[in-house]
C-alpha positions as CSV (number, residue, x, y, z in Angstrom):
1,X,118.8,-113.8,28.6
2,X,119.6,-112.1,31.9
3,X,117.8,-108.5,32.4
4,X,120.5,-105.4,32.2
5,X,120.9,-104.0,35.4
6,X,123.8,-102.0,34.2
7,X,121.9,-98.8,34.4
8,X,120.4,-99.4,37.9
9,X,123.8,-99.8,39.2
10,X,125.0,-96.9,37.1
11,X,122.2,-94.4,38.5
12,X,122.7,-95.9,41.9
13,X,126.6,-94.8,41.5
14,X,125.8,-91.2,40.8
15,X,123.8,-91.1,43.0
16,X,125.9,-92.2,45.8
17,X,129.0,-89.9,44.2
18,X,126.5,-87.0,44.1
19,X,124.9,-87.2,48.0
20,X,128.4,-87.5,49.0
21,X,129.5,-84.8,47.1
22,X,126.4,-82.5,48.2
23,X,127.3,-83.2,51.6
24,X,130.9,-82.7,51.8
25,X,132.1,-82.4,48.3
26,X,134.6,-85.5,49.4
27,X,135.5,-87.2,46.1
28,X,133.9,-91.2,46.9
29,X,135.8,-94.4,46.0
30,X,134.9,-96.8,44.0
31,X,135.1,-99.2,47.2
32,X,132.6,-97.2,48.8
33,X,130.4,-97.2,45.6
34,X,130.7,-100.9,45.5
35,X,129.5,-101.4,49.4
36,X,126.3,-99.2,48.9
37,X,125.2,-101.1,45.3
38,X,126.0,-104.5,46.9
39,X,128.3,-105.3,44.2
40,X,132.4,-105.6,43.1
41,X,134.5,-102.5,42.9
42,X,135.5,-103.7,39.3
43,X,131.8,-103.7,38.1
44,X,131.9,-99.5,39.8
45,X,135.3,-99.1,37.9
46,X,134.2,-100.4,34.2
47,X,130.8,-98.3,34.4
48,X,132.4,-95.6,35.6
49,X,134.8,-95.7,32.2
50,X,131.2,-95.3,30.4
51,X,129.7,-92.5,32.3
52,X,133.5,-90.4,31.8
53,X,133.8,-90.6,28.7
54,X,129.9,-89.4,28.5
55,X,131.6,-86.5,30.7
56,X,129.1,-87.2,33.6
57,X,132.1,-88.3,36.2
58,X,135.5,-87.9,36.8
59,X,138.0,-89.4,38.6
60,X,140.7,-87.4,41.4
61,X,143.7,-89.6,41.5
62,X,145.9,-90.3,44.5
63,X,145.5,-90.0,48.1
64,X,141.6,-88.5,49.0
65,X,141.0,-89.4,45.4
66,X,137.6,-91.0,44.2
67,X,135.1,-90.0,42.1
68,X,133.3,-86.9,41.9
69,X,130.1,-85.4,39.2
70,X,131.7,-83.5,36.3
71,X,128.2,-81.8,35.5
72,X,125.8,-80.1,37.7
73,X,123.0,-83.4,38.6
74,X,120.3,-81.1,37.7
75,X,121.4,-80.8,34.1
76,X,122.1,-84.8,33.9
77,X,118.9,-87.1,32.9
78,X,118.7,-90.4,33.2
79,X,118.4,-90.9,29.4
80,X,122.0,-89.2,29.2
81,X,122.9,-91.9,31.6
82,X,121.6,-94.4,29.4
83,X,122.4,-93.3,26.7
84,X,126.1,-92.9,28.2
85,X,125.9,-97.2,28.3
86,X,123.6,-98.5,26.0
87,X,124.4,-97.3,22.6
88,X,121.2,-96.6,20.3
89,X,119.1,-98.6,19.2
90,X,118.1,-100.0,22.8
91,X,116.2,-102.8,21.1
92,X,117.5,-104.3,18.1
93,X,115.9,-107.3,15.9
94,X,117.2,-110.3,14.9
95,X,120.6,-110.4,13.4
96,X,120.6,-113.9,12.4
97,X,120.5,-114.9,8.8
98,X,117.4,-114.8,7.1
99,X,116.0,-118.4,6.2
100,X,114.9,-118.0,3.0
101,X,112.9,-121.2,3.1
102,X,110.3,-119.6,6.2
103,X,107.9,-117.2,5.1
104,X,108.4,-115.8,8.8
105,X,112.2,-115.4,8.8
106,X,111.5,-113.5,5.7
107,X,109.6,-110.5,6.8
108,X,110.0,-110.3,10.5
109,X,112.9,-108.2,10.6
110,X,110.6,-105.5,8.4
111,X,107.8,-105.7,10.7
112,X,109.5,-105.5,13.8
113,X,111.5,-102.5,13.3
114,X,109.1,-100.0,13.5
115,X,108.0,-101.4,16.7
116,X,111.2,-101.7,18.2
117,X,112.2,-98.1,17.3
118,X,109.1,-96.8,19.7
119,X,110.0,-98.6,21.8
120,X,113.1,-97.0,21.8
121,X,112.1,-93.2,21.6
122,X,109.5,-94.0,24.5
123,X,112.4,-95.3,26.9
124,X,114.7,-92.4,26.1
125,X,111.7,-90.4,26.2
126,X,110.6,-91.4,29.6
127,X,114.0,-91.6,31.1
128,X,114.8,-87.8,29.5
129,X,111.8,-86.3,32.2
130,X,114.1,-87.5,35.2
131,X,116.7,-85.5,36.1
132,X,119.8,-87.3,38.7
133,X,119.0,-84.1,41.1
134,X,115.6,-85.8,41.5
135,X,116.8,-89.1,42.0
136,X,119.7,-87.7,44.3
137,X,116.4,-85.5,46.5
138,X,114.3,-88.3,46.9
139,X,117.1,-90.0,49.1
140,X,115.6,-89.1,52.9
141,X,118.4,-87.3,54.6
């Protein structure tokens, strides 16, 4: 199971969108996007679906088109952006079937969950103190 770097790259994509946009309110493609995170535009372009319909981003069609923020970075956390990709619960047990034969199998879905909850309300938590202005200010000028 590969780590999800979904919300790196997604962070790293506003981020981009929003320096540009702070410094010549340009709309950025998603070409552009894709140069700076190191990655394919089509990995840009499928995020970016996420983060719109979360109303975080929109798109200018046409010639000088790209992507621009749709909300003011200072009122955008990062748990909005995860939120905007990951859909609750972050963590989630087991769905496999229950083996009624294993005492184990039997009871670890019960005992997890209340762990795997916290786990979730820290991360949202965490990532709700961090606002994309800050990420967007700590980028030296």
């Amino acid at each position: 199971m590969a780590a999800n770097k979904r919300f790196s790259v997604a962070v790293h994509t506003l981020a981009v969108v929003g320096y540009h946009q702070r410094k010549n309110s340009s709309p950025v493609t998603s070409e552009d996007i894709a140069k700076s995170v190191d990655t394919n535009p089509v990995v840009i372009r499928n995020l970016v679906r996420s983060l719109k319909a979360a109303g975080i981003i929109e798109s200018k069609e046409g010639k000088g088109g790209g992507l621009l923020l749709s909300k003011d970075p200072k009122s955008v956390t990062l748990g909005e952006i995860y939120h905007a990709l990951t859909p609750s619960p972050i963590l989630k047990e087991n769905d496999g079937s229950v083996q009624k034969a294993c005492q184990v199998s039997c009871h670890m879905k019960q005992i997890l969950k209340p762990f795997l909850q916290k786990a979730d309300q820290a991360v949202l938590e965490t990532l709700s103190h961090t606002t994309l202005e800050e990420v967007i200010q700590a980028i030296p000028k």
